[in-house]
Jmol script that loads the backbone (N, CA, C; Angstrom):
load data "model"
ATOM      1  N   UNK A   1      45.237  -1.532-148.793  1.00  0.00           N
ATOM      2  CA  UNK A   1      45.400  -1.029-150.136  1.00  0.00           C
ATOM      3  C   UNK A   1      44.032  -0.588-150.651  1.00  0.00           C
ATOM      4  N   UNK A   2      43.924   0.450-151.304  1.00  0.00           N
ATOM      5  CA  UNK A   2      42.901   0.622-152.399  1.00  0.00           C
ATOM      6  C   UNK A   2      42.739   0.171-153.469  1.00  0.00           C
ATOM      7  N   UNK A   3      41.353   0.423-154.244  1.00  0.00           N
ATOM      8  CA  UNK A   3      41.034   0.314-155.684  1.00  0.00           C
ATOM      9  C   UNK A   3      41.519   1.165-156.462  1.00  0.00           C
ATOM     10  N   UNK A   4      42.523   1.063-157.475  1.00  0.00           N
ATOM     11  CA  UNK A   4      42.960   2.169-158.323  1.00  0.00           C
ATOM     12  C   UNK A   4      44.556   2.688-157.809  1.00  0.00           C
ATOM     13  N   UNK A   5      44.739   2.257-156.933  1.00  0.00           N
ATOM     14  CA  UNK A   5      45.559   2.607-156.031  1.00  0.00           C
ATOM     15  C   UNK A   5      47.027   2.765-156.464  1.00  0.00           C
ATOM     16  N   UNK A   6      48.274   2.942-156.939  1.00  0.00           N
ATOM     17  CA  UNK A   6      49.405   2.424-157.085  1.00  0.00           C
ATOM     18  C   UNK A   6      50.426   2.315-156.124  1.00  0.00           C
ATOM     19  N   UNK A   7      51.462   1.534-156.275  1.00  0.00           N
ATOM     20  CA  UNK A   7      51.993   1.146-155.071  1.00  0.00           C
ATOM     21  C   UNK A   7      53.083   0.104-155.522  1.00  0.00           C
ATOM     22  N   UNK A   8      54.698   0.664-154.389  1.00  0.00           N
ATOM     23  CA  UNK A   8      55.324  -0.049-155.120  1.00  0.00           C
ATOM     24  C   UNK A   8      56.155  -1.173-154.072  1.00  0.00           C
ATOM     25  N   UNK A   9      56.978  -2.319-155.000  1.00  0.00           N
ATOM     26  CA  UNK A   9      57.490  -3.334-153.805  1.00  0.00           C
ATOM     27  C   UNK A   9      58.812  -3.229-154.020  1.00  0.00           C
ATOM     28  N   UNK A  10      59.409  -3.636-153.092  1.00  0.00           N
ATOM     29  CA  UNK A  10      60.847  -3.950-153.131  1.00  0.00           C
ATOM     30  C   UNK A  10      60.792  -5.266-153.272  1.00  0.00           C
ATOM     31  N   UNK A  11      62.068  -6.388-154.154  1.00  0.00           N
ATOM     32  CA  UNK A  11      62.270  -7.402-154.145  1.00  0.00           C
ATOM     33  C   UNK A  11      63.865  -7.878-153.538  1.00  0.00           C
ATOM     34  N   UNK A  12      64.001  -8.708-153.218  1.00  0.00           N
ATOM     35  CA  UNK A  12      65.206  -9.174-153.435  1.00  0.00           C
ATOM     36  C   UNK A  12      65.968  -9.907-154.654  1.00  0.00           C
ATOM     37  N   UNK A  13      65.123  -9.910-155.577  1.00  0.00           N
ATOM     38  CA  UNK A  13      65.861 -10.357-156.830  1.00  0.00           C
ATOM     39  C   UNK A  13      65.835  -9.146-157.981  1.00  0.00           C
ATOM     40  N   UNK A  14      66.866  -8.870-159.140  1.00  0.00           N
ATOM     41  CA  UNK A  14      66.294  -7.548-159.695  1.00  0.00           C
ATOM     42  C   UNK A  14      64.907  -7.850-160.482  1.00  0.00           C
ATOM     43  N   UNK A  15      64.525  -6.203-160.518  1.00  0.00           N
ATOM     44  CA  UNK A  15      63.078  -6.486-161.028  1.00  0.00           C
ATOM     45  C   UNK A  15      63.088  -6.429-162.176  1.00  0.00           C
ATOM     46  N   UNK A  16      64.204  -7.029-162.972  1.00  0.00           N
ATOM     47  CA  UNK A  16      63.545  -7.523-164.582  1.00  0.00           C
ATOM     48  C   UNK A  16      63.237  -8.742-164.460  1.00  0.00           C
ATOM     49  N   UNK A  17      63.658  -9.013-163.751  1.00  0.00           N
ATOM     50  CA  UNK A  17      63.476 -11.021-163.552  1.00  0.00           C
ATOM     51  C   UNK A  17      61.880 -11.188-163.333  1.00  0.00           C
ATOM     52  N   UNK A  18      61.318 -10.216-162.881  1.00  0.00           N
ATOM     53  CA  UNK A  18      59.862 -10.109-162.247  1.00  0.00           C
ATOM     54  C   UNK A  18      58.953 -10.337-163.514  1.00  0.00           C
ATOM     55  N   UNK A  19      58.218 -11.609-163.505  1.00  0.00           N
ATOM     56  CA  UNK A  19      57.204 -11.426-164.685  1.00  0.00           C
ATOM     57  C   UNK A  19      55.698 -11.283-164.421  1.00  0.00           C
ATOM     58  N   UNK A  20      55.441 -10.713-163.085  1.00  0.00           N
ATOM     59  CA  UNK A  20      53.585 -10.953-162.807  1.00  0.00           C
ATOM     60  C   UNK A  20      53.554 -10.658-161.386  1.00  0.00           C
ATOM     61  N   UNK A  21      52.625 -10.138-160.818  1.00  0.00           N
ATOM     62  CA  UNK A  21      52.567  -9.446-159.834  1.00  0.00           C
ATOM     63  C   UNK A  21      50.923  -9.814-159.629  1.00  0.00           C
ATOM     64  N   UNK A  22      50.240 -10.825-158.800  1.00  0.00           N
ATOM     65  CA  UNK A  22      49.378 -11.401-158.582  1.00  0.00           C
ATOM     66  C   UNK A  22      48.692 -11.376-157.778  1.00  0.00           C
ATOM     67  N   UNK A  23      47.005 -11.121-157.301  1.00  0.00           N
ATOM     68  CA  UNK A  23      46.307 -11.187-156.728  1.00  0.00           C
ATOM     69  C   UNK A  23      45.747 -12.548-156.394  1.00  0.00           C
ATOM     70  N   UNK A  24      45.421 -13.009-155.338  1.00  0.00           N
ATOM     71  CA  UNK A  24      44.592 -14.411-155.181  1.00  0.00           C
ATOM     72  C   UNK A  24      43.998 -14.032-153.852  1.00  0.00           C
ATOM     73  N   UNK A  25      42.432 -14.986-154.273  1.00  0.00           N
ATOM     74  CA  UNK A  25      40.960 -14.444-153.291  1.00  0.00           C
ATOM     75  C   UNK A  25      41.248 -15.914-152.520  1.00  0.00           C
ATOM     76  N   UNK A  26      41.293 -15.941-151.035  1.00  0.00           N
ATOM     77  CA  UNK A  26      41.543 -17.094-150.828  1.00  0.00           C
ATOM     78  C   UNK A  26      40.356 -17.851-150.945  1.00  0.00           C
ATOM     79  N   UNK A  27      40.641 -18.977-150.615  1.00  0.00           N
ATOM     80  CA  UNK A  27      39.155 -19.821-150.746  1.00  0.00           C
ATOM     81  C   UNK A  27      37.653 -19.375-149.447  1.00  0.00           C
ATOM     82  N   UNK A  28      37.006 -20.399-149.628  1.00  0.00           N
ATOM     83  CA  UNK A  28      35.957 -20.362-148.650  1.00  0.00           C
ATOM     84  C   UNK A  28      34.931 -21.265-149.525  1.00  0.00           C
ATOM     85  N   UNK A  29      35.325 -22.499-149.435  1.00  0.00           N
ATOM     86  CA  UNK A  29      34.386 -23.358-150.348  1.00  0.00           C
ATOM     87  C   UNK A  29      33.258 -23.789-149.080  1.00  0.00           C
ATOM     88  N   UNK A  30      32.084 -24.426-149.948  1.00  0.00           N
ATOM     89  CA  UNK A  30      31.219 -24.546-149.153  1.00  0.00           C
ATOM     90  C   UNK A  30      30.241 -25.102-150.338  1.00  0.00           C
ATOM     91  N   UNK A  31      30.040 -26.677-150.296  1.00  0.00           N
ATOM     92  CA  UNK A  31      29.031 -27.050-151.116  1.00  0.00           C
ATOM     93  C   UNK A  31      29.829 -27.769-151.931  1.00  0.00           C
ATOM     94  N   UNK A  32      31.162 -27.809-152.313  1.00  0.00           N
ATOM     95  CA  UNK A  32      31.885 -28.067-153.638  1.00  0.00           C
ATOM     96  C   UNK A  32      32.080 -26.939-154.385  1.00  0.00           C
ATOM     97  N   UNK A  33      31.703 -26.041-153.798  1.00  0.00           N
ATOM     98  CA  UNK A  33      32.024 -25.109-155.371  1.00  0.00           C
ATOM     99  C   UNK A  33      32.548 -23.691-154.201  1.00  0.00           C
ATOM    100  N   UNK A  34      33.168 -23.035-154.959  1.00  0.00           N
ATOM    101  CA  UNK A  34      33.974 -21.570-154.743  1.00  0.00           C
ATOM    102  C   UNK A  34      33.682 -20.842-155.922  1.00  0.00           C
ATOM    103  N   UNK A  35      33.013 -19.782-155.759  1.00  0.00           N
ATOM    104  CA  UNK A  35      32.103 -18.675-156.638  1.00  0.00           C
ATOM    105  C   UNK A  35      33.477 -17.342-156.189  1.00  0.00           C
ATOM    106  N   UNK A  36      33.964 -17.653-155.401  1.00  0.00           N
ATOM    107  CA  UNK A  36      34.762 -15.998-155.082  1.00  0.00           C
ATOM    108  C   UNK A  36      36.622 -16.428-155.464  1.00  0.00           C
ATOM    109  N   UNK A  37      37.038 -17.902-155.541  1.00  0.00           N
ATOM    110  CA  UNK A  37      37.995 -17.746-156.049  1.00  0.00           C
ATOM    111  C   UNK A  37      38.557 -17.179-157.500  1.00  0.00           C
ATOM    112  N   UNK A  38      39.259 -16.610-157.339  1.00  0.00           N
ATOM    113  CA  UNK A  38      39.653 -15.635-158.514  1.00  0.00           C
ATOM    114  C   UNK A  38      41.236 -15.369-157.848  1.00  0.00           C
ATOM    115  N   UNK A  39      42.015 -15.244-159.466  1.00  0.00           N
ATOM    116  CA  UNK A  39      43.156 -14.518-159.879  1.00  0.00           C
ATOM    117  C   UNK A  39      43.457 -13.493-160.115  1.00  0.00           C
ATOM    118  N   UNK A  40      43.789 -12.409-159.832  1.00  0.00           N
ATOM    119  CA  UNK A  40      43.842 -10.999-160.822  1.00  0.00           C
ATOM    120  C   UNK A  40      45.625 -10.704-161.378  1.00  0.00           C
ATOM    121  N   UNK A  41      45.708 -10.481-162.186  1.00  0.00           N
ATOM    122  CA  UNK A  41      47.063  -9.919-162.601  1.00  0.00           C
ATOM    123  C   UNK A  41      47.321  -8.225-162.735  1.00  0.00           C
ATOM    124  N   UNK A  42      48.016  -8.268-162.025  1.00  0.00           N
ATOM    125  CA  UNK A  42      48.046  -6.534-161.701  1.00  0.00           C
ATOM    126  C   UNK A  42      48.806  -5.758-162.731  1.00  0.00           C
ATOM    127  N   UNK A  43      48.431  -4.941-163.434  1.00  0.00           N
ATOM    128  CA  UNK A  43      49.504  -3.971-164.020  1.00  0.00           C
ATOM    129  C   UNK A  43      50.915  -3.510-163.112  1.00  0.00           C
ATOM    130  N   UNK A  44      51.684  -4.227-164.307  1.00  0.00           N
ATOM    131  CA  UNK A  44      52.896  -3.505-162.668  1.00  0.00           C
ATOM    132  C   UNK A  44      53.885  -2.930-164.054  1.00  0.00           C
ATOM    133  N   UNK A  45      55.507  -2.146-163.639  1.00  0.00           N
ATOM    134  CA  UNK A  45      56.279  -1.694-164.405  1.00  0.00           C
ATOM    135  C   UNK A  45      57.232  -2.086-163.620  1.00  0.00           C
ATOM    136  N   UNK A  46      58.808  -2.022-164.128  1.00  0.00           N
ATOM    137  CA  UNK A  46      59.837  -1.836-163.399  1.00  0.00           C
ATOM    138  C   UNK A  46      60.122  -0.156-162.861  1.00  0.00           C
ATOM    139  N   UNK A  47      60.254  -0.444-161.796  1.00  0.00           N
ATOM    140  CA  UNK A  47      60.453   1.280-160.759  1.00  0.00           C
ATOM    141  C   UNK A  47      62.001   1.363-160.823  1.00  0.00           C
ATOM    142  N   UNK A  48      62.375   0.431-160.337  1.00  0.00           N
ATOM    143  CA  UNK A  48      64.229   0.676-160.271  1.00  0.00           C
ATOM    144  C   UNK A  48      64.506  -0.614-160.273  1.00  0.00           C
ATOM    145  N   UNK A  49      66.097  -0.849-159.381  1.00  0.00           N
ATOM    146  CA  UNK A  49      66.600  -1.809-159.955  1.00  0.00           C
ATOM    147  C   UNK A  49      66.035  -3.250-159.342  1.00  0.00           C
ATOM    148  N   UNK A  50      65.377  -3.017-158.314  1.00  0.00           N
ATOM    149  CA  UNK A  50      64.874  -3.947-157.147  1.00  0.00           C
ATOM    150  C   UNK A  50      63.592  -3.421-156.757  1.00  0.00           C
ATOM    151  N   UNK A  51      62.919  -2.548-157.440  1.00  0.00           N
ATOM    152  CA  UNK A  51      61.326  -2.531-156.925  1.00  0.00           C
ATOM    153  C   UNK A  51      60.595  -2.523-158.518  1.00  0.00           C
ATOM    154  N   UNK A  52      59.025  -2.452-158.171  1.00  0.00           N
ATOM    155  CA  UNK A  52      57.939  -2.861-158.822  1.00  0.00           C
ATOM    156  C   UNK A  52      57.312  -1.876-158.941  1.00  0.00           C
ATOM    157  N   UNK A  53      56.453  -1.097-159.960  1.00  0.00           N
ATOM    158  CA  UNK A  53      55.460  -0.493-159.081  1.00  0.00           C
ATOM    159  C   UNK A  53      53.546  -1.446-159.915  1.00  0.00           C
ATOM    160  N   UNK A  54      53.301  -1.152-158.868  1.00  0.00           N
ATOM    161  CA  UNK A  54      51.909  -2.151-159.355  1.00  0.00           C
ATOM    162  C   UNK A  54      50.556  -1.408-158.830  1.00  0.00           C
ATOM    163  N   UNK A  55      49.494  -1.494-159.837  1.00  0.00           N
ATOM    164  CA  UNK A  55      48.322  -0.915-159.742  1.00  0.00           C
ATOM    165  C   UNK A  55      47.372  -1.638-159.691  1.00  0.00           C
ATOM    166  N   UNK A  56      46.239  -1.865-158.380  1.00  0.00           N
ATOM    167  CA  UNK A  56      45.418  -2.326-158.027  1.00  0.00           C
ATOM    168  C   UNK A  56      44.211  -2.172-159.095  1.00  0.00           C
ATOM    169  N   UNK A  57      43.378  -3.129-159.147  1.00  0.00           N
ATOM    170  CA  UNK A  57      41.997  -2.788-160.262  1.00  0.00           C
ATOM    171  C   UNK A  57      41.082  -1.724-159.335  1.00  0.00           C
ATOM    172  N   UNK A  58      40.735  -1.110-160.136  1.00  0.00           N
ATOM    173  CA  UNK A  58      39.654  -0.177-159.738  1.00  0.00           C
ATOM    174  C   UNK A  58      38.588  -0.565-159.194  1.00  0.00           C
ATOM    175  N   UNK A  59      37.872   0.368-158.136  1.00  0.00           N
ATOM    176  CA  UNK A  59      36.994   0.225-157.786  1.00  0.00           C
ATOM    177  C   UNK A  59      35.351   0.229-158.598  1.00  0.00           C
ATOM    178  N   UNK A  60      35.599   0.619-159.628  1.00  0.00           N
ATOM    179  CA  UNK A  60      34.298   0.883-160.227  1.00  0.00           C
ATOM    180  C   UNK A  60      33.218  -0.294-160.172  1.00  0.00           C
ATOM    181  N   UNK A  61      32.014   0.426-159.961  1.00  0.00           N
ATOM    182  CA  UNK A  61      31.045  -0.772-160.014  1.00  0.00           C
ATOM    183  C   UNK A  61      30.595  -1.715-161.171  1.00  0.00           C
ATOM    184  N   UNK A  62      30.733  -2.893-161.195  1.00  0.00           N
ATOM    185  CA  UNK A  62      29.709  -3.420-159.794  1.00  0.00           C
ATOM    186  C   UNK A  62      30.690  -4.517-158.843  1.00  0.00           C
ATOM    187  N   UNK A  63      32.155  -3.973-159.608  1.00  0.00           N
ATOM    188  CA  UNK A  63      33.774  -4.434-158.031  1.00  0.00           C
ATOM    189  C   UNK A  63      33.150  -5.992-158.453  1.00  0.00           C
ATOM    190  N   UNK A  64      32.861  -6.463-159.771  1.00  0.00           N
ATOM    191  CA  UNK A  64      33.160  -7.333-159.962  1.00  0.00           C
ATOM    192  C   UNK A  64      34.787  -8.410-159.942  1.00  0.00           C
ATOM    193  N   UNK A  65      35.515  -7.339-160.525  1.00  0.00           N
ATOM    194  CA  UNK A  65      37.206  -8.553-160.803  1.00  0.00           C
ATOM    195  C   UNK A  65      37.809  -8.255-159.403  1.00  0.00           C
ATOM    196  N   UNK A  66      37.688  -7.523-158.432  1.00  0.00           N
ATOM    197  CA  UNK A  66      38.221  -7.512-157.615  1.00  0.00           C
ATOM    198  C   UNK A  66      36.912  -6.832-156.697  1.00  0.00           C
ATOM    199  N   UNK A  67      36.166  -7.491-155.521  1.00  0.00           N
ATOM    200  CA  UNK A  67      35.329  -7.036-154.899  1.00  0.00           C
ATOM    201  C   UNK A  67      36.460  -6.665-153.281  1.00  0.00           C
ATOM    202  N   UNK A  68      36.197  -5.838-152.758  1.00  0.00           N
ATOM    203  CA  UNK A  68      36.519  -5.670-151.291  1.00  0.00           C
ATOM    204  C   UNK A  68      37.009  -6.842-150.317  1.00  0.00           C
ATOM    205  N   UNK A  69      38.075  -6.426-149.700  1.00  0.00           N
ATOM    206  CA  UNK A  69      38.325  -8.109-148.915  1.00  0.00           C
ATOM    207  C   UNK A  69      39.893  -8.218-148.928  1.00  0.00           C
ATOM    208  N   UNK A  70      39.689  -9.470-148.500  1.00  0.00           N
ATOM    209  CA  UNK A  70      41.433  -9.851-148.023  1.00  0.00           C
ATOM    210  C   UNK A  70      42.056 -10.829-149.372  1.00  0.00           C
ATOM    211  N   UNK A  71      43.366 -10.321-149.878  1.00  0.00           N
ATOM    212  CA  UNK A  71      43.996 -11.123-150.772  1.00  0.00           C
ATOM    213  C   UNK A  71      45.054 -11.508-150.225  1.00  0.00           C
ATOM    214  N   UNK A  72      45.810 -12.463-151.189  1.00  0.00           N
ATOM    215  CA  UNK A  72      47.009 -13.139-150.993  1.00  0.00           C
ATOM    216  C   UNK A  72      47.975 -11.758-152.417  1.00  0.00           C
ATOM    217  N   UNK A  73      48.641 -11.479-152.454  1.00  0.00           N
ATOM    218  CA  UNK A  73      49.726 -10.674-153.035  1.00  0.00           C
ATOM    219  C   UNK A  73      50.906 -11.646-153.200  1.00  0.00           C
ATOM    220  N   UNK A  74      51.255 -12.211-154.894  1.00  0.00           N
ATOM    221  CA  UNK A  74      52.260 -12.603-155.155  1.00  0.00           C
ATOM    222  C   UNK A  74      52.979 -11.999-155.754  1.00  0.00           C
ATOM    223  N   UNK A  75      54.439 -12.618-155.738  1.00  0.00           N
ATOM    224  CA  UNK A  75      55.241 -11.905-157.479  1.00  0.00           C
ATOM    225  C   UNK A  75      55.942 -13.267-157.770  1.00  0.00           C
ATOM    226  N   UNK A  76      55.438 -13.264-159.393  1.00  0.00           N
ATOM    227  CA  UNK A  76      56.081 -14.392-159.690  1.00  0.00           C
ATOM    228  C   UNK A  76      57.262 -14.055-160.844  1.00  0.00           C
ATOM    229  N   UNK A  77      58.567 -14.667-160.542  1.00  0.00           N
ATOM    230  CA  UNK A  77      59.733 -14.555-161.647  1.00  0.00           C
ATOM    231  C   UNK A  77      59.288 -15.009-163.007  1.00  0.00           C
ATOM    232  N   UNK A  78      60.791 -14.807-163.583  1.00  0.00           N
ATOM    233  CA  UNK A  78      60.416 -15.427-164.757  1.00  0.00           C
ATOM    234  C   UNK A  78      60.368 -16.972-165.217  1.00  0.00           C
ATOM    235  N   UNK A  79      60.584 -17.741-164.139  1.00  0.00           N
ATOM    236  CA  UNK A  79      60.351 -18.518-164.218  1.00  0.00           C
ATOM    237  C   UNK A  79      59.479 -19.493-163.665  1.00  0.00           C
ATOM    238  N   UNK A  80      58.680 -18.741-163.118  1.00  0.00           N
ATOM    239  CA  UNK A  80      56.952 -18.950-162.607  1.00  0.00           C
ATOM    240  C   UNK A  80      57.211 -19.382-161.500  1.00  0.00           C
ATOM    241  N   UNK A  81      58.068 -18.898-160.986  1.00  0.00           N
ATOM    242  CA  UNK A  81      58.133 -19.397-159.065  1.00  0.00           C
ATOM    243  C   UNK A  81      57.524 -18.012-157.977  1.00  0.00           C
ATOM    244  N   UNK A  82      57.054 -18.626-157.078  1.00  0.00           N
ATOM    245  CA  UNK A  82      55.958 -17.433-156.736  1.00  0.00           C
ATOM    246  C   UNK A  82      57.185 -17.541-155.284  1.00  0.00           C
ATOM    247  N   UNK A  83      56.358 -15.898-154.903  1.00  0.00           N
ATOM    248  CA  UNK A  83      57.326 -15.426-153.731  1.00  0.00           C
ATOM    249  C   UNK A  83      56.381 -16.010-152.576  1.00  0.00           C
ATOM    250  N   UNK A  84      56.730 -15.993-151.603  1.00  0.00           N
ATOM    251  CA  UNK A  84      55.815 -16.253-150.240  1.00  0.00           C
ATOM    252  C   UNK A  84      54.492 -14.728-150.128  1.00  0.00           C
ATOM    253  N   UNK A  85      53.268 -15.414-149.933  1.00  0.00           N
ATOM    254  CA  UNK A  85      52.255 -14.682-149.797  1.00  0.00           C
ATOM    255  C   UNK A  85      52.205 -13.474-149.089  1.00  0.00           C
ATOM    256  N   UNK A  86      51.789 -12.634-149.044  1.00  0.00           N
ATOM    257  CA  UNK A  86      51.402 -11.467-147.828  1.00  0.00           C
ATOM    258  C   UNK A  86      49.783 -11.050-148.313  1.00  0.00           C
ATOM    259  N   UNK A  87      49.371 -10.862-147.293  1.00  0.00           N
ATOM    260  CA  UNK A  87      47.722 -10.970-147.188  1.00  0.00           C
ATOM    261  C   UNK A  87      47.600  -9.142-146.850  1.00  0.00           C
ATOM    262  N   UNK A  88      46.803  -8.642-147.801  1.00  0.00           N
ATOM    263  CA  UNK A  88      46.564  -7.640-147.448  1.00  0.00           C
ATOM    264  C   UNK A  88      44.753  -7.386-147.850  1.00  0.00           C
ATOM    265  N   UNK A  89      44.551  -6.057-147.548  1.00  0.00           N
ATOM    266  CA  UNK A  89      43.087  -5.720-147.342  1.00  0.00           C
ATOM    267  C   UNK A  89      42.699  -4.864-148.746  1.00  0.00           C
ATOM    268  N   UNK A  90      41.807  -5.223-149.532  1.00  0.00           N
ATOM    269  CA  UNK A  90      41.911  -4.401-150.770  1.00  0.00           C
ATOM    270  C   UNK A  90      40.698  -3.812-150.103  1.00  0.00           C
ATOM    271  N   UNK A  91      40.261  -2.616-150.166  1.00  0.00           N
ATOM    272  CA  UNK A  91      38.878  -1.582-150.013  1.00  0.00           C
ATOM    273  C   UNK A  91      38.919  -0.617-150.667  1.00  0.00           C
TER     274      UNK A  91
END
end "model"
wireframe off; spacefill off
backbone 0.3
color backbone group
């Protein structure tokens, strides 16, 4: 995936039920502390009756809220239950 990018998902549940469409930096602690874990919440809309469409944060510098790298990609309902992860490559 890109920065800025849009892009849409299919669900198996309809997508009004959909309340958040989520980025997560996985860990890599070292010391006690994790400086790169982070959340992002993606702009997303309803596309149809069973997809999403969702827009990645931009690349602009200095790619602070979202720097380059591998995320976890959630969607969480409306009742804050998250879907199973898929790991993709943001650049």
């Amino acid at each position: 995936m890109h920065h800025g990018r849009t892009f849409t998902l299919t669900t198996d549940v309809p997508a009004v039920n959909i309340d958040r469409i989520v980025l997560v930096r996985p860990m890599a602690a070292t010391h006690q502390t994790e400086t790169e874990q982070r959340v992002i919440r993606l702009m997303s809309s309803v596309a149809g009756p069973n997809s999403i469409s969702a827009t990645m944060p931009n690349g602009w510098h200095p790619h602070g809220l979202a720097p380059a790298g591998y995320y976890m990609l959630f969607v969480l309902d409306t009742d804050n239950v998250p879907s199973v992860a898929r790991f993709i490559e943001l650049h």
